[in-house]
N, C-alpha and C positions, 0 to 999 in steps of 0.2 A: 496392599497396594502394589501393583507388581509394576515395574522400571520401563520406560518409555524404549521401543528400538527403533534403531536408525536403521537407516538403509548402508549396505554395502557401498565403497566406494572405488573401483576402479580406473587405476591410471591409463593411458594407454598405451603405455611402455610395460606395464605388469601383464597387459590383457595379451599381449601379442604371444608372450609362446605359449599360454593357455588357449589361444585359439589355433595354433598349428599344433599343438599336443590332439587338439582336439578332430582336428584333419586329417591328423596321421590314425589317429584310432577309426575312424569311421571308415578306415582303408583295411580294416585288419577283418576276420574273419568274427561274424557273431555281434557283430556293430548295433546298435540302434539309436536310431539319430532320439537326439534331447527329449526334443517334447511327444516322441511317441514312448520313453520310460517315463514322461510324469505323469505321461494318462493313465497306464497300466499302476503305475505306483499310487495313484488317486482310485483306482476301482479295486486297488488289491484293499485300500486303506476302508473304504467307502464298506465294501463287502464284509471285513473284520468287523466293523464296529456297528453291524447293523443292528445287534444288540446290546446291551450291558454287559460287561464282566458277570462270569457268575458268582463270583465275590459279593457284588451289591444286587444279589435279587430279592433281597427282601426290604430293598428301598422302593416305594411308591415316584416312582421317574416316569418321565413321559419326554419328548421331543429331542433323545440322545441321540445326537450326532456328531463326527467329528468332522471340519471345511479348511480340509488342507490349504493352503494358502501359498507353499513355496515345499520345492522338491530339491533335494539337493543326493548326487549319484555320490558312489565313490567303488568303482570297484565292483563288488559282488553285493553289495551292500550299498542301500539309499536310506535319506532320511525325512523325513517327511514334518514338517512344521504345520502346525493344526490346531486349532480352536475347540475345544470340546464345548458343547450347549446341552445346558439340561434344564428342566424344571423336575421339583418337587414339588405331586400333585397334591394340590389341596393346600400348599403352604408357599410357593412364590410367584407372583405377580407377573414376572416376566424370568428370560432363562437364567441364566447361574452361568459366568463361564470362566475357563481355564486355559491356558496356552500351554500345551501337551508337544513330544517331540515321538513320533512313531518310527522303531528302527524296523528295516524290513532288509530279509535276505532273497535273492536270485533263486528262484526254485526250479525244479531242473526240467518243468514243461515252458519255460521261457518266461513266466510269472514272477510276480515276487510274492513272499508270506510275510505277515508279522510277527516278528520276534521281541518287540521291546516296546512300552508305551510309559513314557516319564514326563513327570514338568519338563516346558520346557528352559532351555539355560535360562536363570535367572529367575522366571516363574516361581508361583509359590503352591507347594504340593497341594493335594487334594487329602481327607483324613484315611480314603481307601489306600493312596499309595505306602501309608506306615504299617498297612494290615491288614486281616478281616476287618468289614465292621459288624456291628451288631446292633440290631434297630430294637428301639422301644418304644411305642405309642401309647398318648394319652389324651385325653380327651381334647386338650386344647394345644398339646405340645406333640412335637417329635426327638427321640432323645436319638441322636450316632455316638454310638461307641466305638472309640478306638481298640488297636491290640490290647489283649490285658485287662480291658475293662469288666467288671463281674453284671452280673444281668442284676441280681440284687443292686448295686452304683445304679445302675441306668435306672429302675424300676425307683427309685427314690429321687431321684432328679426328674421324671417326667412328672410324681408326683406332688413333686414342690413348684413345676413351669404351670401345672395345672391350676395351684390356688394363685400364683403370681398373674396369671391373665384376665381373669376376672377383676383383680383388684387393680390394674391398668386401664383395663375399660372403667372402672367406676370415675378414676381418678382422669381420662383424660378421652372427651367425649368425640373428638374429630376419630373420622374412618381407618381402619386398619382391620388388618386380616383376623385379629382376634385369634391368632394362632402363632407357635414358635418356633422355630428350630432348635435346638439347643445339640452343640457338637462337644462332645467330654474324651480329651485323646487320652494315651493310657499313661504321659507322662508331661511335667510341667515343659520337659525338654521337647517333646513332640508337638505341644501348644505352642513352643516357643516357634520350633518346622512351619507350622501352621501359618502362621502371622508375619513371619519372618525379621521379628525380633532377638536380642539376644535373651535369653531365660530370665537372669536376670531384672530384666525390666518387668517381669510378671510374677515374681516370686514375692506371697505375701498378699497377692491377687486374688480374688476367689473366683470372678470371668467377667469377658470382655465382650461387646460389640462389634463386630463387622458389619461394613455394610457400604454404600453411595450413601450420601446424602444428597437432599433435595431432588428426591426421584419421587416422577407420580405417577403410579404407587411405587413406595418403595419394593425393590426387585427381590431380592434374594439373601436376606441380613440372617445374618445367623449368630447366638451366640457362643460363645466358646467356655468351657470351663476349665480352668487351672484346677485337676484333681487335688494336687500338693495343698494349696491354698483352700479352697472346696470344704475337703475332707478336717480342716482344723477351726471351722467356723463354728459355733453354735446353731442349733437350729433356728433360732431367731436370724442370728446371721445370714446361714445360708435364703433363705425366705428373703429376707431383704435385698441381698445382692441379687437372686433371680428378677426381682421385681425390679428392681432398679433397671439390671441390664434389660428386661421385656420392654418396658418404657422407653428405652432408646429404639426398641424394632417399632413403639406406636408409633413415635414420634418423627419416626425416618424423616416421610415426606415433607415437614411442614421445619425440617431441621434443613440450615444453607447456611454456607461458610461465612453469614453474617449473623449467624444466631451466637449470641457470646457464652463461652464455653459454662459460666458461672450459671447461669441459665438454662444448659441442656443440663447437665450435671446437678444440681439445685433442683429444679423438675425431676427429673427421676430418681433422686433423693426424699421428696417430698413426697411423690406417688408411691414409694415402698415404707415410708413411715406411715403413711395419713392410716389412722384408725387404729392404730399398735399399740394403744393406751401410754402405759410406761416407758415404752418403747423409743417413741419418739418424745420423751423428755429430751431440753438440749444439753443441761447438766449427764446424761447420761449418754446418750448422743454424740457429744461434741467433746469429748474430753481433752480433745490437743487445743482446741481452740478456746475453749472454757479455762485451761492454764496459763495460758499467753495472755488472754485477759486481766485474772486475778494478778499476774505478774506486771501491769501495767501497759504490755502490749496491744493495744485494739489495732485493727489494720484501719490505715488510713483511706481506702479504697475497696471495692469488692475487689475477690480474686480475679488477675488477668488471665487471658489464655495461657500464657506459658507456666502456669501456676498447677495446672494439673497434667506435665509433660511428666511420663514416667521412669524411674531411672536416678530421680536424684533427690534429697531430702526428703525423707520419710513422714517427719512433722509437718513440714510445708505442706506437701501434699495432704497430709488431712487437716490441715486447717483451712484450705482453699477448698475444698468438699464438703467439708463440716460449716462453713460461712458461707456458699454457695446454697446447701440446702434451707438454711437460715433467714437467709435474704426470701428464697421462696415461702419460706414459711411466714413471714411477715406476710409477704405480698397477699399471702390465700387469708388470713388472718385479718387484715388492714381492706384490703380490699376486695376481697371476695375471691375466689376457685375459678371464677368464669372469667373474673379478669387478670389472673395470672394463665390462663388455659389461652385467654385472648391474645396477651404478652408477647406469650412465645410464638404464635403466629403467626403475627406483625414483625417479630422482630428477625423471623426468618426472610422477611421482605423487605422491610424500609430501613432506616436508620437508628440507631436502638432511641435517641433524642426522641425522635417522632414516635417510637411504637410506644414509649413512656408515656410521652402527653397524651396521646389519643388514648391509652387506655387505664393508664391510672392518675393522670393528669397532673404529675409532676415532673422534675427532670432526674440525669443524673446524680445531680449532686442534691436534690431534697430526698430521694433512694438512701443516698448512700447515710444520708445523717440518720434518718430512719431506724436505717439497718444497727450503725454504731450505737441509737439510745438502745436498739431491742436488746444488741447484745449485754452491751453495759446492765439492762435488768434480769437478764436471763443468765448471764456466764458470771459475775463479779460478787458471787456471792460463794 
C-alpha cells in the first residue's frame, strides 16, 4: 500500500527570495528558463526508458513506460518524479504500477542522461531493485526470483503454483485469469522491503497476497513467498499455502472491504483443503483451535477482522484461521459449494445480514450456533 502525497506548500514570505534567487540566476551565463529543463528532462527520461532494464529481459512485459509527473532542478542535477506502467503479458488484466524517482545529470551537449532510477521516497521497491531477477515459467504460473534465489527454488514453486490452479478453478467457478504470479525474494528481510512491513510480522509465514480489492478484473495481484517460512513447511504444507494464497488472486474481484475477513480467509482455506483426504481432517487441521476447545474455550463469535492482523499472538491468529476455515467448511457441508461460492459474492456487495438470508437462509447468529455445535463435535473429543 504505498502513502498518500500532499502537495507542497508555500508561504509567500518563503516564496519571495526563491523567486529573486531565481531572477538573479536567469541573469547569469548558461541560464535556462524552468520549463524549457522539464521538457528536455521529460524527453531525456522518456528516451532512457523506451525500453526495459536489461536486467528484466527475460520478463514477458509489454506497455513499460515511465509519466514523469513533476521535475525538480538542483544545480547540475534534476530529478524527475515518475510513474512506472507495465503489464505482464499473458498474466495481468490492467498495468502494475510504481512511483520511481529518476536522478539525471547535465551532459555537456546541453542535455541531461540518467544516472539513477529508485522508488520513489516513501514508495515500495520493485523485486528488480534488490537484484537480478530470474524468471521461471510454468504452465499456469510465473515464478520471480529474487537475488540469491537457486533456479532449482523457483523450478519447485512454479511446480507446486501449477497444481494449486487447477484446484482453484475447481473449488471456485466465477472468472479469473486462471494464471499466477508468484514473486519469491531471496530473503524473508527482502519480502519484508517488498511489502513494506517490518520482517517480523512475516516470520513463520510461508506467502502473502498482494493486490486491490474489488477490482474488475482484478489488475495486477501477485503472490509473494517468505523463503524462510516456504522452505520449512512440509510438502503438503507448502501445496496448501500456494492454494490458499492462488484463491485470493481468484477471488480478487468479487472480494470488497465488505467481505468479512473470516470469510475471504475461510474460503481460501477451504479451497486448499477440499479433496486432501486426511488432510483436511479438523482434528488434524485445527489443532490450536481444537485445544481451546477441549480446554473449555469455544469462541463466542466467528473471528473478527482484527483477529487475523499480523504481528501479535501466534494462537489467536490460528485459531481465527483455523474457525474461519471451519465455518466454510460447515457452510459447503450444510449447505452446498454453490451456496457458499454464492455467499461470498453477495457479501462482497450487500450486507453480510442479507447475503446470509438470501443464500443460506439464516442469520448471523443461527451461523454462528451452527458453527459452535460443528465445532463442539469435531474438536471436543
Amino acid at each position: 500500500m504505498l502513502p498518500a502525497h500532499h502537495p507542497l506548500r508555500r508561504t509567500a514570505v518563503r516564496a519571495l527570495p526563491m523567486l529573486l534567487s531565481a531572477l538573479l540566476a536567469g541573469c547569469g551565463p548558461g541560464a535556462r528558463p524552468a520549463d524549457t529543463a522539464g521538457r528536455e528532462v521529460r524527453r531525456a527520461v522518456a528516451a532512457w526508458s523506451a525500453a526495459p532494464p536489461e536486467g528484466l529481459a527475460g520478463l514477458p512485459l509489454e506497455g513499460w513506460s515511465y509519466e514523469v509527473t513533476s521535475v525538480r532542478e538542483d544545480g547540475v542535477r534534476a530529478f524527475a518524479r515518475a510513474e512506472l506502467h507495465y503489464r505482464l503479458t499473458g498474466y495481468d488484466a490492467a498495468p502494475a504500477g510504481s512511483a520511481r524517482e529518476v536522478e539525471l545529470a547535465a551532459a555537456a551537449d546541453g542535455g541531461w542522461r540518467v544516472t539513477a532510477d529508485r522508488p520513489a521516497p516513501g514508495a515500495l521497491p520493485q523485486l528488480w531493485d534488490q537484484g537480478p531477477v530470474t524468471v521461471e515459467r510454468g504452465a499456469h504460473a510465473l515464478v520471480l526470483g529474487g537475488a540469491g534465489q537457486s533456479p532449482g527454488t523457483l523450478a519447485a514453486v512454479a511446480a507446486e503454483a501449477d497444481r494449486a490452479v487447477p484446484a482453484v478453478s475447481a473449488a471456485w467457478p466465477g472468472p479469473w485469469a486462471g494464471r499466477v504470479v508468484v514473486l519469491v525474494p531471496g530473503s524473508l528481510e527482502r519480502m519484508a522491503q517488498l511489502l513494506g512491513r517490518p520482517a517480523d510480522e512475516y516470520r513463520g509465514l510461508g506467502a502473502v497476497t498482494v493486490g486491490r480489492v474489488g477490482g474488475a478484473p482484478a489488475a495486477a495481484d501477485r503472490v509473494v513467498v517468505n523463503p524462510e517460512g516456504y522452505g520449512q513447511l512440509t510438502a503438503e504444507g507448502r501445496r496448501i499455502i500456494l492454494t490458499h494464497e492462488t484463491t485470493h488472486v481468484a477471488t480478487r474481484a468479487e472480494t470488497t472491504a465488505t467481505t468479512p475477513l473470516w470469510l475471504s480467509e475461510g474460503f481460501a482455506d477451504w479451497a486448499a483443503y477440499r479433496g486432501s483426504g486426511s488432510g483436511s481432517a479438523p482434528v488434524r487441521a485445527a489443532p490450536t483451535l481444537g485445544r481451546a476447545v477441549r480446554a473449555g474455550e469455544l469462541p463466542g463469535a466467528l473471528p473478527a477482522n482484527e483477529a487475523f492482523a499480523f504481528g501479535g499472538d501466534a494462537d489467536a491468529l490460528a485459531r481465527a484461521y483455523e474457525g474461519a476455515w471451519l465455518a466454510c467448511r460447515l457452510i459447503a457441508d450444510r449447505w452446498g459449494d454453490a451456496a457458499l461460492v454464492a455467499l461470498y459474492g453477495k457479501a462482497g456487495r450487500e450486507p453480510l445480514a442479507t447475503a446470509l438470508q438470501e443464500t443460506l437462509g439464516t442469520d448471523q447468529a443461527g451461523l454462528t450456533r451452527a458453527w459452535q455445535e460443528d465445532l463442539r463435535r469435531e474438536l471436543a473429543r
